[in-house]
N, C-alpha and C positions, 0 to 999 in steps of 0.2 A: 761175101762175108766170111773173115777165116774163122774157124774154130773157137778159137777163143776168143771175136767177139762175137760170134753167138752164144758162148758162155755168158759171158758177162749181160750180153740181153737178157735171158733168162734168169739171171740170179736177179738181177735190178728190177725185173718187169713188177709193177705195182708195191717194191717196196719201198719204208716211208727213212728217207735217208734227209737228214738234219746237218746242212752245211754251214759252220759259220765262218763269217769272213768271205760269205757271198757275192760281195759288189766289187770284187775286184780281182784280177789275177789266179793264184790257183783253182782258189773258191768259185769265181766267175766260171772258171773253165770246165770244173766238174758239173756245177752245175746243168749247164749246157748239156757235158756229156752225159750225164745220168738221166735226165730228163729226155733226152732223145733216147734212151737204151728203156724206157718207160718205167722208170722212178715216179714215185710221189716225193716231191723235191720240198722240204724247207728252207726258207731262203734269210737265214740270220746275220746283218750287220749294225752298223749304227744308223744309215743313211738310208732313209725308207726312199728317197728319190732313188740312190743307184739302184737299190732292190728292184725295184719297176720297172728302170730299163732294163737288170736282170732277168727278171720276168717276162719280158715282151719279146730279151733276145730268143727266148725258151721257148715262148710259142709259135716265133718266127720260125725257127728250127727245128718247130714237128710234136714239141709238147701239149697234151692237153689241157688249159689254163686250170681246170678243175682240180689239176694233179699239183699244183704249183701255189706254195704258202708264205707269202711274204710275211715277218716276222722280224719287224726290227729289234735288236737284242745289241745292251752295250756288256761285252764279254766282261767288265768288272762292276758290274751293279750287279752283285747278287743279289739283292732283295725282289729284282724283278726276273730272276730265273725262276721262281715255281710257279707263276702263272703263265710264262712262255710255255711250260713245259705243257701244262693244263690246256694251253690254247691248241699247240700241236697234237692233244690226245684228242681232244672236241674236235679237230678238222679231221684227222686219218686212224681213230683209235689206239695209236702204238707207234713206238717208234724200230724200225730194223737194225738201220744205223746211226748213230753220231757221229759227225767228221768233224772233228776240233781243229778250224781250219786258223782260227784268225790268228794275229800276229803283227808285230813292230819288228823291223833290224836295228840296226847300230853300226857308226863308222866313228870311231874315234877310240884314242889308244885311252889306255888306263890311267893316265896322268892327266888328262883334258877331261875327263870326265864326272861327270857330277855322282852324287850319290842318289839321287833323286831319279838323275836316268834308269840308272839300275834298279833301282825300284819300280819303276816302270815299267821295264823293262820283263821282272818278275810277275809283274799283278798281271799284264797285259798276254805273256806266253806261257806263262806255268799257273799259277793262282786260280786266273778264266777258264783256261781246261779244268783242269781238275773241279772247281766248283758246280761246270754246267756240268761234267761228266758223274759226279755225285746227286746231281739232282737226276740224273739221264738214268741211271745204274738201277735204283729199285724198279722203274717200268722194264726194265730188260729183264731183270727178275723174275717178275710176277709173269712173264713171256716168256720168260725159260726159253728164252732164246735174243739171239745181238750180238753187231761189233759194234766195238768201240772204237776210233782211229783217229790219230793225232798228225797234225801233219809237222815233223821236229828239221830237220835240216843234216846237208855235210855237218855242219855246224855244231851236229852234237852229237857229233863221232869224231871230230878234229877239232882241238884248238886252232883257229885261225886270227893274225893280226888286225886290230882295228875292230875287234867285234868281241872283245871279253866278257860284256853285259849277255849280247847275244848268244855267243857259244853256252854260258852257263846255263843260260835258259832253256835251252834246246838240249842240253845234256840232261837237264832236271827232268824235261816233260819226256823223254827215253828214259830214264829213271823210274819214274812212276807208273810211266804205262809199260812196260818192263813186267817191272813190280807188281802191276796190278792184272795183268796177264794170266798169272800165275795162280789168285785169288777167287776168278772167277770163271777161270774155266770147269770147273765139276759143275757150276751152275746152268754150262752150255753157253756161254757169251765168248767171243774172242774179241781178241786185240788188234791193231795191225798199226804199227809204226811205218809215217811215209817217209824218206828219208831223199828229199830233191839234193839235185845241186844246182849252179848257174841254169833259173830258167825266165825266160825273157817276161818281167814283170815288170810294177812299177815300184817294188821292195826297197830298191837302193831308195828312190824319188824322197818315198815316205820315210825313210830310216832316220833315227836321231842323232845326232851328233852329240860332242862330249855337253852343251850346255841343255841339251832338251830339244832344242831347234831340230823339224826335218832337214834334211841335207838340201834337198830340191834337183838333186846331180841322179844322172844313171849313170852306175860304173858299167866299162866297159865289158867286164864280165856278164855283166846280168844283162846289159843289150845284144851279146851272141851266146846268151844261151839257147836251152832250147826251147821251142816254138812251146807255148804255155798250155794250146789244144793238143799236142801231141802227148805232154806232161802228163794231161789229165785223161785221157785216154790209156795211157800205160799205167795208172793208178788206179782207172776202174779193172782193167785187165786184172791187177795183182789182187784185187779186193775180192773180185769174182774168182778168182783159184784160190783165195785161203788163204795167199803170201801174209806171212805175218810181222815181216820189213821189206818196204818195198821201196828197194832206191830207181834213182830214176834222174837220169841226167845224161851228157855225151861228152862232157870237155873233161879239159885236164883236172877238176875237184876230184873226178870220179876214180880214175889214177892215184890222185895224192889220198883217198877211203881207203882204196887197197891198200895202199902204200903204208899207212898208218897201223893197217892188221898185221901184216906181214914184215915190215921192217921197222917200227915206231920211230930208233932214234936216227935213222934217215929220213923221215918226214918232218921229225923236229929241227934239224939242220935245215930243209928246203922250208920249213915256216921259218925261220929266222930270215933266210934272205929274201922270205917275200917279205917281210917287216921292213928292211931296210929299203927295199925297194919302195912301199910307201912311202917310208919317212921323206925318201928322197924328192916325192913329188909335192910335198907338206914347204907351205911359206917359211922361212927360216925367222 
């Protein structure tokens, strides 16, 4: 075991870490890993089935079932966030972490697209954090101690084509927990923005299109990104040192992050011709 994931054992061992967007992809993946690093794992999506196979991967892989709270939760019914919250204080007395994990994408340009998507788009990746994370925030409080962490995207550090609903969304929720960073650290709570790129999920599958429709397509991007347990392993890594943005990816997005800090209006030039590069593969 190197160094630092004997770190990150030690910070997770018995803390009670709240992942939503549990039953699938990133969420799935931390799970796993957190609960093997000995978390007490909340397990929040819409689909109390996937939770269970969630669940079962968990204790397949070395968790204690005791330690492991399935918690079906729809990220935009807030009426039913303060008894979520209530049921995770009755199971483990407190919560360590919040990982604001769930999330929609989006493929379709701003012309095809509805208004409606967008709005969705908004309720589903900015609106649902911030709402669980206000109900999350006064138990952090009275703890006088907690992170908070969102999981936001390239996507909201770069404009990219075919994803305008999505980029703003992901810019919003680094806006806020930015912002709210800032407000709560004398309390003793931190922050930590994850900041992926292309990593091997099923994001493109589920992503809406300009009418609302998932696409049902993986872009080939997101089929060689990277491996989604290795994704989540380097996000418990960053979490366990304190990192307070933790990007995490290997292909060329992570290139065109830099690229964007250091040279803006050359990345805007290479997002324009990835543009045309879509369009070019779009039915005429």
């Amino acid at each position: 075991m190197s160094d630092s994931e004997s770190q990150a054992q030690d910070t997770f061992s018995d803390a009670v870490v709240w992942i939503t967007g549990a039953s699938s992809g990133i969420g799935e993946a931390l799970a796993l890993e957190l609960s093997r690093r000995g978390a007490r794992v909340v397990l929040s999506a819409r689909r109390r089935q996937e939770l269970e196979r969630v669940q079962d991967r968990c204790v397949r892989n070395g968790a204690a079932p005791e330690k492991l709270l399935v918690l079906p939760l729809d990220i935009v019914d807030y009426d039913a966030m303060p008894a979520a919250v209530e049921s995770v204080l009755s199971e483990f007395s407190r919560v360590d972490m919040l990982i604001n994990n769930a999330g929609i994408s989006q493929r379709s340009f701003c012309l095809d697209t509805d208004m409606a998507v967008y709005r969705k788009l908004f309720e589903v990746d900015v609106f649902g954090q911030i709402a669980l994370t206000k109900q999350v925030l006064p138990v952090m409080v009275r703890q006088g101690s907690g992170r908070l962490v969102v999981t936001s995207s390239v996507a909201g550090k770069v404009g990219v084509p075919d994803r305008t609903g999505y980029c703003a969304a992901k810019h919003a929720v680094m806006g806020f927990f930015d912002s709210l960073r800032t407000e709560v650290a004398h309390l003793g709570i931190r922050v930590s923005t994850v900041i992926p790129g292309f990593i091997n999920t099923n994001v493109s599958i589920n992503a809406l299109g300009g009418g609302g429709k998932a696409t049902g397509q993986k872009d080939a991007d997101i089929a060689g990104g990277m491996d989604v347990a290795r994704c989540a392993a380097l996000i418990a890594e960053g979490l366990a040192a304190g990192v307070e943005e933790i990007e995490v990816g290997e292909g060329a997005e992570m290139d065109l992050l830099n690229l964007k800090k250091t040279d803006p209006q050359q990345a805007f030039r290479l997002l324009e011709t990835m543009a045309r590069q879509v369009l070019s593969t779009r039915p005429q």
